[in-house]
C-alpha positions in Angstrom: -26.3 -23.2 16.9 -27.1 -22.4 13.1 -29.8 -24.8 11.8 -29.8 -25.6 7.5 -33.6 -26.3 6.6 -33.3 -29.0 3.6 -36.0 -29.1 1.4 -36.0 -30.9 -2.3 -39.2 -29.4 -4.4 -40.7 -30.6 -7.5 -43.5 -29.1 -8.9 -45.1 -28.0 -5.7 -45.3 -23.8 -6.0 -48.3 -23.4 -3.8 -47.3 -25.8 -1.1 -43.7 -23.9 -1.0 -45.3 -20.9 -0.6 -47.4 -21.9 2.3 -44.3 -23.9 3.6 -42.3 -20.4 3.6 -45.4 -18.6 4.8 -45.2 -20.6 8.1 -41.1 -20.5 8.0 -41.6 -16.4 7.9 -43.3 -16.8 11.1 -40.8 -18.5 13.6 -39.7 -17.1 16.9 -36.3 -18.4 16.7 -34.8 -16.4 13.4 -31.5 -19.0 13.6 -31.8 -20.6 10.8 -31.3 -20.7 7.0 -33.7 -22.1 4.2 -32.1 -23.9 0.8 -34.4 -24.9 -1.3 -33.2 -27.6 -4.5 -35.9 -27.3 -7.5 -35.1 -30.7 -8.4 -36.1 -30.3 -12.4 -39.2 -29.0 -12.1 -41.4 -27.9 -15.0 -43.3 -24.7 -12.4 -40.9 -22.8 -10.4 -41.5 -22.8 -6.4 -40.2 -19.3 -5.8 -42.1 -16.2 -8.0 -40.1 -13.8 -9.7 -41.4 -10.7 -7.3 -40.5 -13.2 -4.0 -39.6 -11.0 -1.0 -36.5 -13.3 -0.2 -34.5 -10.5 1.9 -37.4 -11.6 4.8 -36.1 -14.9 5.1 -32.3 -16.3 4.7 -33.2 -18.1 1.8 -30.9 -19.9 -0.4 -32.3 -21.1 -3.9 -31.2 -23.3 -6.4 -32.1 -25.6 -9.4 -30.8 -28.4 -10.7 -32.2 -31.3 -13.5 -34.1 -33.9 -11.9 -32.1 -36.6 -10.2 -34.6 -37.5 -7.2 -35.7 -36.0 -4.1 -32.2 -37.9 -2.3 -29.5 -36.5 -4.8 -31.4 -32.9 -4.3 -31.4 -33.1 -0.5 -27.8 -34.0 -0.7 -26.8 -31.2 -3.5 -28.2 -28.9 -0.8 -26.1 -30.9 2.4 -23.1 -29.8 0.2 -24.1 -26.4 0.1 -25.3 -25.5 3.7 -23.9 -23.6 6.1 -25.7 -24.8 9.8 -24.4 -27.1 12.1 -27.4 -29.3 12.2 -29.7 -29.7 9.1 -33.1 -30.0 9.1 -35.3 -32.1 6.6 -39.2 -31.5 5.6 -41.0 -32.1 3.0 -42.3 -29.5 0.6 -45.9 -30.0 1.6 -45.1 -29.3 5.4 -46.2 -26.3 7.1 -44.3 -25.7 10.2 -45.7 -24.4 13.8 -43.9 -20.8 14.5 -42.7 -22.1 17.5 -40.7 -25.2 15.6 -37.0 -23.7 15.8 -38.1 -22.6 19.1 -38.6 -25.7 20.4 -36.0 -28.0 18.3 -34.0 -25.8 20.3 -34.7 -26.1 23.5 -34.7 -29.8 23.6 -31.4 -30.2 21.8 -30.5 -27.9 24.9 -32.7 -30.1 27.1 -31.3 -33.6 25.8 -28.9 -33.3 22.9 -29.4 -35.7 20.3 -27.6 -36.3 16.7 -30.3 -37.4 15.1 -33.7 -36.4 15.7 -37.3 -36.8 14.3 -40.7 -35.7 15.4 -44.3 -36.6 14.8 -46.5 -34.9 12.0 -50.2 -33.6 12.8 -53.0 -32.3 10.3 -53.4 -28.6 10.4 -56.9 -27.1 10.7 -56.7 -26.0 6.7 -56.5 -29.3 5.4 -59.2 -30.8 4.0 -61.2 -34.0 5.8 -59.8 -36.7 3.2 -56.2 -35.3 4.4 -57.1 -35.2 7.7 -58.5 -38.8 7.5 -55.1 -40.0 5.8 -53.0 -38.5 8.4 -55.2 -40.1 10.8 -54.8 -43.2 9.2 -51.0 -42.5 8.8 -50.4 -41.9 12.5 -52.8 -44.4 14.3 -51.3 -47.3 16.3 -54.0 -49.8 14.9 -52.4 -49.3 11.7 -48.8 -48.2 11.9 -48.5 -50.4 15.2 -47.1 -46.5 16.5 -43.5 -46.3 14.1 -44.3 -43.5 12.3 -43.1 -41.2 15.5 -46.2 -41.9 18.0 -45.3 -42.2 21.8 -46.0 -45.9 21.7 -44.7 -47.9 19.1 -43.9 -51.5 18.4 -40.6 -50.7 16.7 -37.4 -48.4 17.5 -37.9 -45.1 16.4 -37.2 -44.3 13.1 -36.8 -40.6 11.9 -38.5 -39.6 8.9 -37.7 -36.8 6.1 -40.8 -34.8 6.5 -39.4 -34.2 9.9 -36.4 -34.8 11.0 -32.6 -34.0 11.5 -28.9 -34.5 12.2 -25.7 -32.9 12.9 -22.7 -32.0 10.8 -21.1 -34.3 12.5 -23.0 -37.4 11.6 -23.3 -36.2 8.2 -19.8 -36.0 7.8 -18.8 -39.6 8.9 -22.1 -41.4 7.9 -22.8 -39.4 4.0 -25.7 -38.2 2.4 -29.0 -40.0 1.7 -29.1 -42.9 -1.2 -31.4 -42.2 -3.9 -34.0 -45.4 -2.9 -37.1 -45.6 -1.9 -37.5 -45.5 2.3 -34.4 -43.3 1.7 -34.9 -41.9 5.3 -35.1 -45.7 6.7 -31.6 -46.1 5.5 -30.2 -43.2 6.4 -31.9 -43.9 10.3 -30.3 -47.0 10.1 -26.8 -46.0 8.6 -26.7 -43.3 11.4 -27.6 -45.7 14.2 -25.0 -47.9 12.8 -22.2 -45.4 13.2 -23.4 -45.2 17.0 -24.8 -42.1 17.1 -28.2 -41.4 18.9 -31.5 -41.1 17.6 -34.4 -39.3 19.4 -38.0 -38.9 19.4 -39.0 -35.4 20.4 -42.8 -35.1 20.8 -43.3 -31.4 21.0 -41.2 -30.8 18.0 -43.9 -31.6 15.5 -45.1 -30.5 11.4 -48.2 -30.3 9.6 -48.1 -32.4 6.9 -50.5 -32.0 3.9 -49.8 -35.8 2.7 -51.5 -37.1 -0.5 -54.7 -35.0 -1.7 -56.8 -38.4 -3.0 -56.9 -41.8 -1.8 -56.1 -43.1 -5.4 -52.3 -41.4 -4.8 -52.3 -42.9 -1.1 -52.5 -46.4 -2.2 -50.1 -46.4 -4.9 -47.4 -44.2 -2.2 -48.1 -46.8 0.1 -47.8 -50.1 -2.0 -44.5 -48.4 -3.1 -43.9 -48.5 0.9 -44.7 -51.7 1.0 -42.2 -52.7 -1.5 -39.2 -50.7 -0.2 -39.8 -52.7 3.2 -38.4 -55.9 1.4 -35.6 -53.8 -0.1 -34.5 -52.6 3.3 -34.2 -56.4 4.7 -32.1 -56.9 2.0 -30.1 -54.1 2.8 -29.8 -54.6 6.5 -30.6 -58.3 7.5 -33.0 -59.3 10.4 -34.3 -55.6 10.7 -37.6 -56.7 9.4 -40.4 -56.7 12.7 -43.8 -58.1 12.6 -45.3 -54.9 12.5 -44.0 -54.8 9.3 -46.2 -57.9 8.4 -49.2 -56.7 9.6 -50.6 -55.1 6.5 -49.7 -58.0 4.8 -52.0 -60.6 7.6 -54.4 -57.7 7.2 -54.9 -58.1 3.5 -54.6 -61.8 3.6 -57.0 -62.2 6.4 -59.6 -59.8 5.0 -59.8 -61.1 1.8 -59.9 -64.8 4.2 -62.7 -63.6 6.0 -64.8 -62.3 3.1 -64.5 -65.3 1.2 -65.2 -67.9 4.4 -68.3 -65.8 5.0 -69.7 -67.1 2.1 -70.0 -70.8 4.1 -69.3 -69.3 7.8 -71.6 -66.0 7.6 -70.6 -65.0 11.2 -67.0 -64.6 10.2 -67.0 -60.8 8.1 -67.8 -59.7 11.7 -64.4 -60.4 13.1 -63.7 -57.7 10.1 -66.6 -55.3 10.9 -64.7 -55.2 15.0 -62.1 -54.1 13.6 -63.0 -51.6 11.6 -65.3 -50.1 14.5 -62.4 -50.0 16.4 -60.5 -48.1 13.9 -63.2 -45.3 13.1 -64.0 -44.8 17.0 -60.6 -44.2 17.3 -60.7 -41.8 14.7 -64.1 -40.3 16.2 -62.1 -39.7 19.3 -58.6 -38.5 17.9 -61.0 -35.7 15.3 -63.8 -35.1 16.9 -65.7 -35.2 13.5 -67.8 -38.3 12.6 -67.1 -37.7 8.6 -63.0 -37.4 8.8 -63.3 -40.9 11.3 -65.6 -42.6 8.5 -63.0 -41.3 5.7 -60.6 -42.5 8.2 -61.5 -46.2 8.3 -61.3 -45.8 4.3 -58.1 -44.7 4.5 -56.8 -47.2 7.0 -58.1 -50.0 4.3 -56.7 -48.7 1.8 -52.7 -48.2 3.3 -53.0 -51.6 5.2 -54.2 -53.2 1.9 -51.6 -50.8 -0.4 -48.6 -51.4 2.0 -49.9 -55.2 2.7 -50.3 -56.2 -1.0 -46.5 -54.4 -2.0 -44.9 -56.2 0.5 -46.5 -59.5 -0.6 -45.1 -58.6 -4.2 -42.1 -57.9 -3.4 -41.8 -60.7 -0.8 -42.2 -63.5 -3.3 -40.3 -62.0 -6.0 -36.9 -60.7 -4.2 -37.2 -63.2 -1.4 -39.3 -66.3 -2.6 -37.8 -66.3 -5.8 -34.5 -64.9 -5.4 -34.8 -61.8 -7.7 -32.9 -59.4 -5.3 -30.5 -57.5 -5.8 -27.4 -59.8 -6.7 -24.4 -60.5 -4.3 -22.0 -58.3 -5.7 -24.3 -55.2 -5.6 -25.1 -56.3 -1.9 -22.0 -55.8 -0.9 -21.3 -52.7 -2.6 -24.2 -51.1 -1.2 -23.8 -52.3 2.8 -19.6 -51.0 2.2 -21.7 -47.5 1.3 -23.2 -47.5 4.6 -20.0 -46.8 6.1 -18.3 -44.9 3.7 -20.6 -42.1 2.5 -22.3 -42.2 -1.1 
């Protein structure tokens, strides 16, 4: 089995060079690389690039969005699973290695694996990814072992077959893109898998400033993706939303009840021993409980926005685009 790694770039030379630093280091050499510069301004790949060390296919194209560039490269690869990361992912050498084996040990069409932070990342990253993977603020759905939701692969790690790509179609140019395209695969009854050992480092967003406004965008594309697909909205999903409420609640009623900001305070003890334990480092779990605030309030506060005005109010997306969207999900793009 050939595998096609995906990966759309924009403006992101330095992290493409450490992602095909890693990718130069695999023990499994079975797989090709395309890169799709989707418009950008600084070319990923130098002029003096060694590319005869890796099977590198590169293109460009003007800038259409990170979907439209990770299906101008579907078109264009020659594996018979694809592989999806993001540009700022480095990749263990033993990834292939072991995406292989357990498609060998329990084949799956779809696939997705958990991210980590890599020893080189700075602490605010390492607090982020903390905060990105921790069950007391995700609830466990971005790919941890225990999670309040069915699993949902994500595009800085995760694949699928030639096969589903040829009856479900590429990815819709949305936000939560990779929710959608997890859904429209389980939808055409294929099988989607967790597989733990398979994992990436991802760099994620250098600043918090960047991580709220990603998030609040996340928060957002939630409502969008209940619109899309009816009734798959959890509560997990509301929690950021209860959070922000309830915080801002609690901050306020202390002013007449000054007992109540501790119900706050427990929780946020919680969050940065939890981070003491999963780091080992008492300034990444204080960043941590920062960071936790900040996507619970992002996330929480987007999908409150976008609650009241495509739900509340009725300012979705009309009937007739509804239907041409959820006849899409069946038929390709």
């Amino acid at each position: 089995m050939k595998f096609s790694i995906i990966v759309p770039v924009y403006n992101r030379p330095e992290e493409v060079a450490d992602l095909l630093a890693s990718l130069k280091t695999q023990t499994d050499k079975g797989f090709e690389i395309i890169l799709v510069e989707d418009g950008s301004t600084i070319p990923c790949i130098p002029e003096n690039y060694d590319a005869g060390v890796l099977d590198l296919k590169y293109y460009t194209k003007s800038n259409e969005g990170r979907s439209i560039a990770r299906n101008y490269g579907l078109e264009r690869a020659e594996g018979d699973y694809f592989i999806f990361v993001d540009s700022d992912c480095i990749l263990p050498s033993d990834y292939i290695e072991s995406l292989r084996t357990s498609l060998q040990r329990d084949y799956s069409d779809c696939f997705g694996g958990p991210d980590a932070a890599h020893e080189s990342f700075s602490n605010t990253q390492k607090a982020i990814n903390y905060s990105m993977t921790s069950f007391l603020t995700t609830g466990g759905i971005r790919g941890g072992k225990v999670s309040m939701e069915k699993f949902t692969p994500r595009t800085f790690n995760m694949g699928f077959s030639r096969e589903v790509y040829e009856k479900t179609g590429g990815f819709r140019e949305m936000f939560s893109e990779d929710i959608d395209m997890s859904m429209r695969i389980r939808n055409n009854g294929f099988r989607l898998t967790l597989y733990p050992e398979v994992k990436v480092y991802h760099k994620r967003r250098v600043d918090f400033k960047k991580f709220w406004k990603q998030v609040h965008v996340f928060g957002q594309s939630r409502i969008t993706l209940e619109l899309l697909y009816p009734g798959s909205m959890k509560l997990v999903h509301w929690l950021p939303a209860v959070f922000t409420v309830g915080a801002v609640g609690l901050l306020i009623g202390s002013i007449w009840v000054h007992w109540l900001w501790i119900l706050l305070a427990v929780y946020l003890l919680a969050l940065w021993i939890g981070g003491l334990l999963s780091t080992r480092s008492v300034d990444i779990a204080t960043r941590g409980v920062v960071a936790g605030v900040v996507q619970l309030t992002g996330y929480g506060t987007g999908f409150l926005k976008a609650y009241v005005s495509k739900i509340l109010l009725g300012k979705g997306r009309d009937e007739a685009k509804e239907k041409e969207i959820r006849k899409g999900k069946n038929e390709g793009l």
